[in-house]
N, CA, C and O atoms as a GROMACS GRO file, in nm:
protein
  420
    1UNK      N    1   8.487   3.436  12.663
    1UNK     CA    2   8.353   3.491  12.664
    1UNK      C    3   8.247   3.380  12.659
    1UNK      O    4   8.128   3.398  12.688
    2UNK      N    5   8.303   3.262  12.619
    2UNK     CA    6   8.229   3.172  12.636
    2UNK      C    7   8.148   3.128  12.768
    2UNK      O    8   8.067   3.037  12.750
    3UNK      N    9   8.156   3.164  12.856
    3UNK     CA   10   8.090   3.142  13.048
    3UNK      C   11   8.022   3.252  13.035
    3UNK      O   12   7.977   3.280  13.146
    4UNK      N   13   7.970   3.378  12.906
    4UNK     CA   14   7.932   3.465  12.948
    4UNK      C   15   7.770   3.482  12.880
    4UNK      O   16   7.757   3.500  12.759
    5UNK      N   17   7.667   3.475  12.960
    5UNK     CA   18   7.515   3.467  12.912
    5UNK      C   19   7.487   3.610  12.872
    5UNK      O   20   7.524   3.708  12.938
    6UNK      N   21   7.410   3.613  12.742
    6UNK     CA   22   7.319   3.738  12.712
    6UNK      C   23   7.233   3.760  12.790
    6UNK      O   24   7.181   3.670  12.855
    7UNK      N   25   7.188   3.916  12.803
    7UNK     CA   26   7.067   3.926  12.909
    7UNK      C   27   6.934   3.983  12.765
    7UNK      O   28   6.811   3.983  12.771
    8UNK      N   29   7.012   4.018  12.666
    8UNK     CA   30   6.908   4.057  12.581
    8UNK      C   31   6.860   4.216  12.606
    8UNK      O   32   6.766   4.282  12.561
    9UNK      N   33   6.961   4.243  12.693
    9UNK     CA   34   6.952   4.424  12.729
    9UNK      C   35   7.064   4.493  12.643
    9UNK      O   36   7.177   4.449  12.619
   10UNK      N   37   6.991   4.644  12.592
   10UNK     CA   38   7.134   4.668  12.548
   10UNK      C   39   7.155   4.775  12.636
   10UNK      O   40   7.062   4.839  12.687
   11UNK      N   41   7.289   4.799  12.658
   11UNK     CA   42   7.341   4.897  12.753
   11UNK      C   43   7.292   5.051  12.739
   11UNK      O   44   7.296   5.140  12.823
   12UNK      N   45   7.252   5.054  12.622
   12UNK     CA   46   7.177   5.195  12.632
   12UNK      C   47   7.112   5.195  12.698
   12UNK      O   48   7.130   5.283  12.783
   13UNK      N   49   7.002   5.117  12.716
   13UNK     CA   50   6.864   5.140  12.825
   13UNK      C   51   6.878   5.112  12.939
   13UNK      O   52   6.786   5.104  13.021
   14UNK      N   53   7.003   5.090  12.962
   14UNK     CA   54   7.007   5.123  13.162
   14UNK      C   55   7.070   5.279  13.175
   14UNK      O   56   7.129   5.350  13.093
   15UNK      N   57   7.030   5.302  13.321
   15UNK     CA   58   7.034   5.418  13.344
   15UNK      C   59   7.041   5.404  13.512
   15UNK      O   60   6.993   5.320  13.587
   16UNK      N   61   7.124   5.526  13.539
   16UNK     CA   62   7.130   5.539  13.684
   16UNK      C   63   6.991   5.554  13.744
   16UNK      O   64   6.893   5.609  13.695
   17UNK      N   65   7.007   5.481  13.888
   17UNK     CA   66   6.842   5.444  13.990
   17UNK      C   67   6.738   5.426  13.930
   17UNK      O   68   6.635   5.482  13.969
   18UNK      N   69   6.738   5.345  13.822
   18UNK     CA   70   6.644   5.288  13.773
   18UNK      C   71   6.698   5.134  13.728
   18UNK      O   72   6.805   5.106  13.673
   19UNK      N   73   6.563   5.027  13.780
   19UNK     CA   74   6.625   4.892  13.774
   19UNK      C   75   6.537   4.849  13.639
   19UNK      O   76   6.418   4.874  13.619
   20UNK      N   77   6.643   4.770  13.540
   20UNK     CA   78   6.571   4.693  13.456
   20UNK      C   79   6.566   4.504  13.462
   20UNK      O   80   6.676   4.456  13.437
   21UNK      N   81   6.472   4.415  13.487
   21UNK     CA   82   6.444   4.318  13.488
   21UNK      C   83   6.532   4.210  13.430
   21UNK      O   84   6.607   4.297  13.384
   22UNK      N   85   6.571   4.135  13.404
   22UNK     CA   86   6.726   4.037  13.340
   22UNK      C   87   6.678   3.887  13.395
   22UNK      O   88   6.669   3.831  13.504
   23UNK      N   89   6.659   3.859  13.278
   23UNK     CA   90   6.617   3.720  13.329
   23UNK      C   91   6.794   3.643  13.225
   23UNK      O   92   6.834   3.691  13.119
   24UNK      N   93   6.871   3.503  13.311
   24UNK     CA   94   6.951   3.466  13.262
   24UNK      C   95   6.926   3.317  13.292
   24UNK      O   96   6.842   3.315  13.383
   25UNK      N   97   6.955   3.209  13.263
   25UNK     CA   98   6.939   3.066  13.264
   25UNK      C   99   6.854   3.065  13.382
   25UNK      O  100   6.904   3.045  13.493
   26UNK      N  101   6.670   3.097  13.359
   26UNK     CA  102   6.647   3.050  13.449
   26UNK      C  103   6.600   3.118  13.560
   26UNK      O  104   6.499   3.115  13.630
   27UNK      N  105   6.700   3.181  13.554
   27UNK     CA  106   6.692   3.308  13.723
   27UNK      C  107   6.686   3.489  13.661
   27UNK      O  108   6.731   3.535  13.556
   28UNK      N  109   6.611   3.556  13.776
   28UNK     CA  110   6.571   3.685  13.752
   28UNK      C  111   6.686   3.761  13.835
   28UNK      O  112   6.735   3.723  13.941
   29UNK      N  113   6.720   3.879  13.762
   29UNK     CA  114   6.808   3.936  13.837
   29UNK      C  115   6.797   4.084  13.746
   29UNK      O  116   6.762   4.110  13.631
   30UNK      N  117   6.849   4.168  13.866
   30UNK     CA  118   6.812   4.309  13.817
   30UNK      C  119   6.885   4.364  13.759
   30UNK      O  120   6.983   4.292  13.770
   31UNK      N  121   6.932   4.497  13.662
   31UNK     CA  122   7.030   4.590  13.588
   31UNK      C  123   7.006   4.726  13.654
   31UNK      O  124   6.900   4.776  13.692
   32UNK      N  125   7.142   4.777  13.659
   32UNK     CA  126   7.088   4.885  13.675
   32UNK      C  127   7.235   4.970  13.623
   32UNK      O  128   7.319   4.892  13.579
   33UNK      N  129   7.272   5.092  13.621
   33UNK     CA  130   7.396   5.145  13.648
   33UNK      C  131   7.428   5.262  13.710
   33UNK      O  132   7.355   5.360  13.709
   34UNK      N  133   7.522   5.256  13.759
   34UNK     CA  134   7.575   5.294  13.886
   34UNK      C  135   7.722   5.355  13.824
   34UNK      O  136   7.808   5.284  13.772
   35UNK      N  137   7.730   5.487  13.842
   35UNK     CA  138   7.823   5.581  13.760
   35UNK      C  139   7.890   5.565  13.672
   35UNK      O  140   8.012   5.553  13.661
   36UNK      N  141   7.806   5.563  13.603
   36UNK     CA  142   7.833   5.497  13.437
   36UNK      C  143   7.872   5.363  13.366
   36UNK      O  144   7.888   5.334  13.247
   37UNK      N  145   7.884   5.267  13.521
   37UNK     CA  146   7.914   5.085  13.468
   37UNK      C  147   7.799   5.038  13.537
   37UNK      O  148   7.759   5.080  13.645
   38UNK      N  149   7.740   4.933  13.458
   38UNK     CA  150   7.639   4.860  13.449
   38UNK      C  151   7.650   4.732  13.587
   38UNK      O  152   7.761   4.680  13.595
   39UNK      N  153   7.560   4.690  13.676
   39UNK     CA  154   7.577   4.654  13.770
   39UNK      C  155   7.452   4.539  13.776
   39UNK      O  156   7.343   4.589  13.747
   40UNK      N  157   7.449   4.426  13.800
   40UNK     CA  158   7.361   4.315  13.806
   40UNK      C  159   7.371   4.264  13.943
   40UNK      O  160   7.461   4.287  14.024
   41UNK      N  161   7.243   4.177  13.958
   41UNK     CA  162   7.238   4.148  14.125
   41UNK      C  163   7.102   4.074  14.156
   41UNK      O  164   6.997   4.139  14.148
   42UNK      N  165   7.100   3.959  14.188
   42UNK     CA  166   6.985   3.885  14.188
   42UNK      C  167   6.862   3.967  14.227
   42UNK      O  168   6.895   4.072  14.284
   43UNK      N  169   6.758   3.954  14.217
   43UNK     CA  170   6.627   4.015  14.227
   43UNK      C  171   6.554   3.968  14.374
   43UNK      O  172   6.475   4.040  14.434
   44UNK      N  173   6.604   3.817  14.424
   44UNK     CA  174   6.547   3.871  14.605
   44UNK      C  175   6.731   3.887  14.660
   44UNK      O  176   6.846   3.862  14.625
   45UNK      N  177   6.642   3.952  14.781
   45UNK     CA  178   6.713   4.017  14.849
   45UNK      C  179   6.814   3.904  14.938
   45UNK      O  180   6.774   3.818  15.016
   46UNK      N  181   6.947   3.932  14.905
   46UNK     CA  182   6.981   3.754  15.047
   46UNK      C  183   6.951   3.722  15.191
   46UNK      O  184   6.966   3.626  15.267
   47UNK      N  185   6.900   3.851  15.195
   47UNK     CA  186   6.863   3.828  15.383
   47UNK      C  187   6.711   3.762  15.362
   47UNK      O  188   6.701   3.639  15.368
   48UNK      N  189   6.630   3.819  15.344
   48UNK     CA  190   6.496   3.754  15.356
   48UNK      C  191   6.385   3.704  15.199
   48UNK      O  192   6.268   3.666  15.195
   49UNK      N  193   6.495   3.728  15.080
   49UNK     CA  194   6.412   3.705  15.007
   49UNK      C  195   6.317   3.768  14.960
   49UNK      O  196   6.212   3.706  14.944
   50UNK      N  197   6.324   3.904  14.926
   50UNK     CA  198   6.207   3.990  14.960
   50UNK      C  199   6.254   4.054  14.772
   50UNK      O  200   6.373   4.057  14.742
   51UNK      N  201   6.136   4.102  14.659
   51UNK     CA  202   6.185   4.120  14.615
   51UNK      C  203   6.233   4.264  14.540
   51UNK      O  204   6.160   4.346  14.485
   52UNK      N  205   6.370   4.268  14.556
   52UNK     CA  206   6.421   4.367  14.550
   52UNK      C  207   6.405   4.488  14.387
   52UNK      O  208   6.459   4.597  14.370
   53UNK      N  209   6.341   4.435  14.322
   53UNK     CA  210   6.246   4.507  14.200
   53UNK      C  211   6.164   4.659  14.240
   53UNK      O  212   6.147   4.770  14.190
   54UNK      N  213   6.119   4.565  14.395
   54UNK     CA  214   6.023   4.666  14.465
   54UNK      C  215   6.092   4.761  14.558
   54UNK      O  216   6.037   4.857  14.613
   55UNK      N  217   6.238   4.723  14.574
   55UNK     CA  218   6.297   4.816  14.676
   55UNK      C  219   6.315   4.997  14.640
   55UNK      O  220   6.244   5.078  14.580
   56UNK      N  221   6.398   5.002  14.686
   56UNK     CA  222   6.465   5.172  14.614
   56UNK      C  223   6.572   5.173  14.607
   56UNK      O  224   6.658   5.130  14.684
   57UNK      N  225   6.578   5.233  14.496
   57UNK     CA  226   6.730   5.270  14.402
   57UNK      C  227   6.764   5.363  14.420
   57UNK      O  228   6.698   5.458  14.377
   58UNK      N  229   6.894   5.388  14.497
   58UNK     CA  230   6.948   5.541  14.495
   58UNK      C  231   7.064   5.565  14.560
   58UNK      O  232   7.073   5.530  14.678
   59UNK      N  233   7.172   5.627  14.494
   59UNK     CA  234   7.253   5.702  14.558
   59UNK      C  235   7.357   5.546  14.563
   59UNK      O  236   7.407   5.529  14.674
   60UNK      N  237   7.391   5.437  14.460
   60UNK     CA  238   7.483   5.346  14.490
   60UNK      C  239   7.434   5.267  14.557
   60UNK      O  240   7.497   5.162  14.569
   61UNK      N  241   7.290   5.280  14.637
   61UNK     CA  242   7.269   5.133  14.722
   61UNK      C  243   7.112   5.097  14.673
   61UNK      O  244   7.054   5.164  14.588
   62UNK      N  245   7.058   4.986  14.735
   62UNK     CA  246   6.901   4.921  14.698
   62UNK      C  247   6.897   4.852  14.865
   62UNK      O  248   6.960   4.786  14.949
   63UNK      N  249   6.764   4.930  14.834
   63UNK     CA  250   6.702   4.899  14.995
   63UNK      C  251   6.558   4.809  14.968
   63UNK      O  252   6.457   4.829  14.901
   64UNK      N  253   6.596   4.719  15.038
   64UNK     CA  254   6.533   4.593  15.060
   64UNK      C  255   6.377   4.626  15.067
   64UNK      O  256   6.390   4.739  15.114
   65UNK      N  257   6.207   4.606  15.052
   65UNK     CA  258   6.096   4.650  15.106
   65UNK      C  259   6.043   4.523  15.194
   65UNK      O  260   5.921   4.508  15.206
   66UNK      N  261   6.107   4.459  15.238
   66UNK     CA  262   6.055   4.360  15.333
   66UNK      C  263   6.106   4.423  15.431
   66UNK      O  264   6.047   4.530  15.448
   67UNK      N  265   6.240   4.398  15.549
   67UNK     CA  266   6.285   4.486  15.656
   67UNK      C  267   6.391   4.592  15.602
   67UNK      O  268   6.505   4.602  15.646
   68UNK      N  269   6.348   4.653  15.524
   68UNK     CA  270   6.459   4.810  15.460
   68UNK      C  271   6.620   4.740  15.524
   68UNK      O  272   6.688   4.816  15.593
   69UNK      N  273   6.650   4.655  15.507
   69UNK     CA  274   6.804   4.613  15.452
   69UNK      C  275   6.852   4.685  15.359
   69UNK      O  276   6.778   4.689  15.260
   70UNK      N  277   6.960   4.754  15.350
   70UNK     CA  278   7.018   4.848  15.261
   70UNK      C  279   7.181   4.773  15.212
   70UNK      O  280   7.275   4.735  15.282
   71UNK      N  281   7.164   4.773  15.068
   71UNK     CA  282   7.320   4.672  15.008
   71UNK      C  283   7.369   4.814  14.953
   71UNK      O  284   7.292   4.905  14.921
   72UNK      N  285   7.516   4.822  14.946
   72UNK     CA  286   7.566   4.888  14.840
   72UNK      C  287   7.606   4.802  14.668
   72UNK      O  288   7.630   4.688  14.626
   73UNK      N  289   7.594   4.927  14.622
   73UNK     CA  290   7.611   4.860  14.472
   73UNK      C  291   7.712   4.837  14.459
   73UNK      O  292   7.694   4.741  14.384
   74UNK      N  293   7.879   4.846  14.474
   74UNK     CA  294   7.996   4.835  14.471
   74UNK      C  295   8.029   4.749  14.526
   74UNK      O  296   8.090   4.672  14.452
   75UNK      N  297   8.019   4.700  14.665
   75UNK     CA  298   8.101   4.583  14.716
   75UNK      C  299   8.022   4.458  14.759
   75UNK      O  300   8.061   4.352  14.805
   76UNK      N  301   7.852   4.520  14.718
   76UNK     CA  302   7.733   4.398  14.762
   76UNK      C  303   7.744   4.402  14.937
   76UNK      O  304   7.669   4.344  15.015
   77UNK      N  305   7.833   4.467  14.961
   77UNK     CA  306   7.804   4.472  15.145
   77UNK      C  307   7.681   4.567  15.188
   77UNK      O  308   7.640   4.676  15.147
   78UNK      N  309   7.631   4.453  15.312
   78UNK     CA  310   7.493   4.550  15.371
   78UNK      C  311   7.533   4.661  15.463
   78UNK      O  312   7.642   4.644  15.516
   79UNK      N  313   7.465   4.775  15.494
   79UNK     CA  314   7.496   4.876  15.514
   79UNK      C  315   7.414   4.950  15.609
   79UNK      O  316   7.439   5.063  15.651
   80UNK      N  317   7.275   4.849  15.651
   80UNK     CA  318   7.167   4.799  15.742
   80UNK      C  319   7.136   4.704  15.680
   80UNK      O  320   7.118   4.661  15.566
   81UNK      N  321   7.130   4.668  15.847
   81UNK     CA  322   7.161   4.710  15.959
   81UNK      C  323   7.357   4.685  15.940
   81UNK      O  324   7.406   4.608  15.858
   82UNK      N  325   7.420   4.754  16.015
   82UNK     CA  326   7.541   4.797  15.989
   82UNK      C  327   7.581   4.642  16.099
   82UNK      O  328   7.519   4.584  16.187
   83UNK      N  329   7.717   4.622  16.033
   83UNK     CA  330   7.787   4.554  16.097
   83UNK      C  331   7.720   4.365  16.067
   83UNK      O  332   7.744   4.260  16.127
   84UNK      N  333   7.620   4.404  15.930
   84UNK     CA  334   7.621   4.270  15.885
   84UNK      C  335   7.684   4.214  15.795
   84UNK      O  336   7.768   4.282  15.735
   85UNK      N  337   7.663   4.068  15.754
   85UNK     CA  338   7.794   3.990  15.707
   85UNK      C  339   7.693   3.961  15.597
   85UNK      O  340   7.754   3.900  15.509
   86UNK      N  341   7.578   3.975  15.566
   86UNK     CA  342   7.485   3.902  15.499
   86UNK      C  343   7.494   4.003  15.357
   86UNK      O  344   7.441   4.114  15.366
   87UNK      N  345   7.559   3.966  15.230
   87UNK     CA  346   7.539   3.999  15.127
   87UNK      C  347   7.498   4.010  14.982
   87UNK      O  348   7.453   3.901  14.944
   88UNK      N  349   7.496   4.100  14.888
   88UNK     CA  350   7.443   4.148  14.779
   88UNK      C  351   7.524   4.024  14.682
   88UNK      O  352   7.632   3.996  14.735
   89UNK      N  353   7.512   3.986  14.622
   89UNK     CA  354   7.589   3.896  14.508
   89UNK      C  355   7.584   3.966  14.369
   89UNK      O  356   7.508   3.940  14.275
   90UNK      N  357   7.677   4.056  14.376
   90UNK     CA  358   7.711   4.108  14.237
   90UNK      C  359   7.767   4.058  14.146
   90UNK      O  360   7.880   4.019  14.176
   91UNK      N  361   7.727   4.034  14.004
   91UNK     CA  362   7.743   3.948  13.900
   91UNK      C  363   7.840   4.001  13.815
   91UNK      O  364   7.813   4.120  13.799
   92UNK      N  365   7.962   3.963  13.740
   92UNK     CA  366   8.058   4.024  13.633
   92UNK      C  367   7.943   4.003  13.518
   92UNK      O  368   7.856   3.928  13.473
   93UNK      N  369   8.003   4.111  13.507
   93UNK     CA  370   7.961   4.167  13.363
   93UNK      C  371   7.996   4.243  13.258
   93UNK      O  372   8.051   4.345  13.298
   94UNK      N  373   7.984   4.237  13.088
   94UNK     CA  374   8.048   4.266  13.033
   94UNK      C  375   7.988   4.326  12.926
   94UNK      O  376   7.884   4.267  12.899
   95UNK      N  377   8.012   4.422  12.850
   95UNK     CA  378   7.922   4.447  12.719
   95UNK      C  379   7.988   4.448  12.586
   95UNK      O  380   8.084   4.516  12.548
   96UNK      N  381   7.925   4.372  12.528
   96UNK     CA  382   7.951   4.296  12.351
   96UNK      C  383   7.855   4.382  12.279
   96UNK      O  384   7.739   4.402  12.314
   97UNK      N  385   7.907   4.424  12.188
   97UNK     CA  386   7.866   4.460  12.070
   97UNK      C  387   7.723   4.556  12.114
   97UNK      O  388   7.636   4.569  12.027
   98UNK      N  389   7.706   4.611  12.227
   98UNK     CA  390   7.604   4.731  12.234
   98UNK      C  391   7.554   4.634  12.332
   98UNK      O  392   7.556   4.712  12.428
   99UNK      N  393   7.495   4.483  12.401
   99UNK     CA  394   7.453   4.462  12.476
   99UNK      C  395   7.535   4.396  12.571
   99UNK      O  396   7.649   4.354  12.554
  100UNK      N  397   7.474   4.392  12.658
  100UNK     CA  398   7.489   4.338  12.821
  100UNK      C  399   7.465   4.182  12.839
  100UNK      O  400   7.365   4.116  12.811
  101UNK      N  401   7.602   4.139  12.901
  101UNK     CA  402   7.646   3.993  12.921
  101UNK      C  403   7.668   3.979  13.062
  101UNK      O  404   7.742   4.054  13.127
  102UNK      N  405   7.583   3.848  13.126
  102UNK     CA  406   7.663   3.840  13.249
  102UNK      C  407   7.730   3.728  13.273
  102UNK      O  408   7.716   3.645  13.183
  103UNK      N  409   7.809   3.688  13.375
  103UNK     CA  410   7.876   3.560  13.474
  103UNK      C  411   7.794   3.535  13.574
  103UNK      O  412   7.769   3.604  13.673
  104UNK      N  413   7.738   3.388  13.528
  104UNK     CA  414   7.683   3.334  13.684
  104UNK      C  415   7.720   3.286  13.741
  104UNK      O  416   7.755   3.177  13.694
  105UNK      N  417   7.751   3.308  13.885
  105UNK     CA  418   7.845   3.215  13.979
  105UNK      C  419   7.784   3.026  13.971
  105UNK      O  420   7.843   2.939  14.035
   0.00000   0.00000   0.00000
């Protein structure tokens, strides 16, 4: 558990399609959860950088508000435009004692 950073969230206050803010060494990255496990994921978007705070949450995926790029929450694959290679970087994560820990690559 030692490789593993506090976000200072506790897992109660995430909630499905709604993103909470996570700042970890440095870098911003979002929370959210996604049928009942907690799911992290940098805050711009990897295609253009756009930031994804402002996108929409719903239904397992986050859609980009720069060109509506759509990631799923499960495998970080984009989903639009279809048949791209360009992906979501989903973070391991773990929860200690009521809060939320992540792994940064």
């Amino acid at each position: 558990m030692s490789d593993l950073l506090a976000t200072g969230i506790p897992i109660k206050s995430l909630k499905q399609d709604r993103l909470v803010a996570v700042e970890a060494a440095g870098r911003s990255f979002l929370a959210t959860l996604h049928e009942g496990r907690p799911v992290v994921f940098p805050a711009q978007c990897p295609h253009a950088a756009g930031d994804l705070a402002q996108g929409t949450l719903r239904r397992g995926r986050i859609d980009c508000p720069v060109h509506g790029w759509r990631f799923d929450l499960v495998s970080g694959r984009a989903l639009y435009p279809p048949d791209e290679s360009c992906r979501l970087r989903l973070l391991e994560t773990a929860v200690v004692d009521g809060l939320l820990f992540v792994r940064l690559p």
